[in-house]
C-alpha positions in Angstrom: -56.0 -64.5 18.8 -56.2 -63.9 15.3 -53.0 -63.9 13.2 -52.3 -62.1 9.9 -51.3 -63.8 6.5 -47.9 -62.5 5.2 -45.7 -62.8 2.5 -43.0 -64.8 1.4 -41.0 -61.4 1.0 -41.5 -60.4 4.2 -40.6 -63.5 5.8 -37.4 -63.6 3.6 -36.4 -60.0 5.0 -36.9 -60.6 8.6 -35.3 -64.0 9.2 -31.6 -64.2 9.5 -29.6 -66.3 7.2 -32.5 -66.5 4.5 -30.5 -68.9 2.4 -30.7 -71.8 5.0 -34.6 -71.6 5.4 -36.7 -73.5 2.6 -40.3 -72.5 2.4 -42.7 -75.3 2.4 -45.8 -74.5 3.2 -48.1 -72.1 0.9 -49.1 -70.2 3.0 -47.7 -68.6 6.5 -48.9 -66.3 8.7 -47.3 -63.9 11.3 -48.1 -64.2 15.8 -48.0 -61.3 17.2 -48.5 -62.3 20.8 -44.8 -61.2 22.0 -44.9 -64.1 24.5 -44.9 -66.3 21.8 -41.7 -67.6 20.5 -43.4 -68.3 17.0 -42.7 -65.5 15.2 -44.3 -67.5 11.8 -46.0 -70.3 11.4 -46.9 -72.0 7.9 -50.4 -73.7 6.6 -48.5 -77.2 6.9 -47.5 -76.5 10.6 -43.8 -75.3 9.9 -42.9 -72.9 12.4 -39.9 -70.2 12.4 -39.4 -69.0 16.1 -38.4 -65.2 16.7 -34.8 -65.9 17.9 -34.1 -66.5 13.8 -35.5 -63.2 13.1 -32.4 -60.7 12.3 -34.5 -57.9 14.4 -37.0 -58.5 17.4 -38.8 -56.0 19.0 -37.7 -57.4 22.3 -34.1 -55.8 21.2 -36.1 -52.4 20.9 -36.9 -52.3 24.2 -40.1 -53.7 23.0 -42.0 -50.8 22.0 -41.0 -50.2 18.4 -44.0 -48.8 16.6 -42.7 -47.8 13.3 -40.1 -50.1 11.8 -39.7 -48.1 8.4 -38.3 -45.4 10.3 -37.4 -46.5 13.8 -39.8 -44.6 15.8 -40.4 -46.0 19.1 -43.8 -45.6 21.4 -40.9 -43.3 23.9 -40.5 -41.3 20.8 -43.9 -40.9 20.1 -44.7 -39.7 23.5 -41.6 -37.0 23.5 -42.4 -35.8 19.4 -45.8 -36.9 18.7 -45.1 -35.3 15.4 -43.1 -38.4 14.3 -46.3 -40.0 13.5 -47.3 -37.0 10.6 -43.4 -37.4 9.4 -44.3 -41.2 8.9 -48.1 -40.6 7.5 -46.3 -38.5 4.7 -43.7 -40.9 4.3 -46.4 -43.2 3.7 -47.9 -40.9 1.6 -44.7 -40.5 -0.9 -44.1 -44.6 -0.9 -40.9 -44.1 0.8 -42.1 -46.7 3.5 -41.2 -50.4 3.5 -43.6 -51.6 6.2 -44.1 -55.1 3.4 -40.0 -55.7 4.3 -39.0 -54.0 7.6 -41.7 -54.5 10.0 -42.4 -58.5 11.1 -46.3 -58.6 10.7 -45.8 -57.5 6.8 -48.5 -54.4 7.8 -48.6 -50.4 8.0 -47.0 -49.7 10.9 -49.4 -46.1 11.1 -52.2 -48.7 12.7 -49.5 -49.6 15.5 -49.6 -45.4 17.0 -51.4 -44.5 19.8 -54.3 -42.5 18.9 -54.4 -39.2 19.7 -55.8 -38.0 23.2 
């Protein structure tokens, strides 16, 4: 499994009670296996589990694909058009994929593609 780098930002927007949590590693990087109850794990071992995240996708019914905007992979299915609202959202740098969604990434990789 390969696991993506992310920043301390995003870390500091997804974990509850920020205050409390001290960084100490230099680096940390982001699980995505959702069996997994590391949510991030740091370059000197440090871990931070998902049950200190404010948000898990579990809560979603696990298939939140968009975090920016809340789009689910149900909501996709019904209005498949909620993926061009998000690509132009994208577009007009009104998405915060960096602070709302866990992995730090675009959530526009996370649709299904088209049929």
């Amino acid at each position: 499994m390969e696991c993506a780098e992310v920043s301390l930002r995003t870390i500091l927007h997804q974990i509850k009670a920020p205050w409390s949590w001290t960084s100490s590693a230099e680096r940390y990087y982001f699980c995505d296996d959702p069996g997994c109850d590391v949510a991030y794990f740091g370059s000197d071992n440090s871990t931070i589990s998902r049950s200190r995240l404010r948000r898990r996708s579990e809560d979603d019914g696990g298939d939140l694909i968009c975090y920016c905007f809340g789009v689910s992979k149900s909501d996709f299915a019904r209005e498949p058009q909620s993926r061009d609202f998000v690509i132009a959202q994208t577009r007009d740098g009104q998405c915060s994929c960096e602070t709302s969604n866990p992995s730090g990434r675009c959530c526009l990789k996370d649709f299904p593609k088209a049929p």
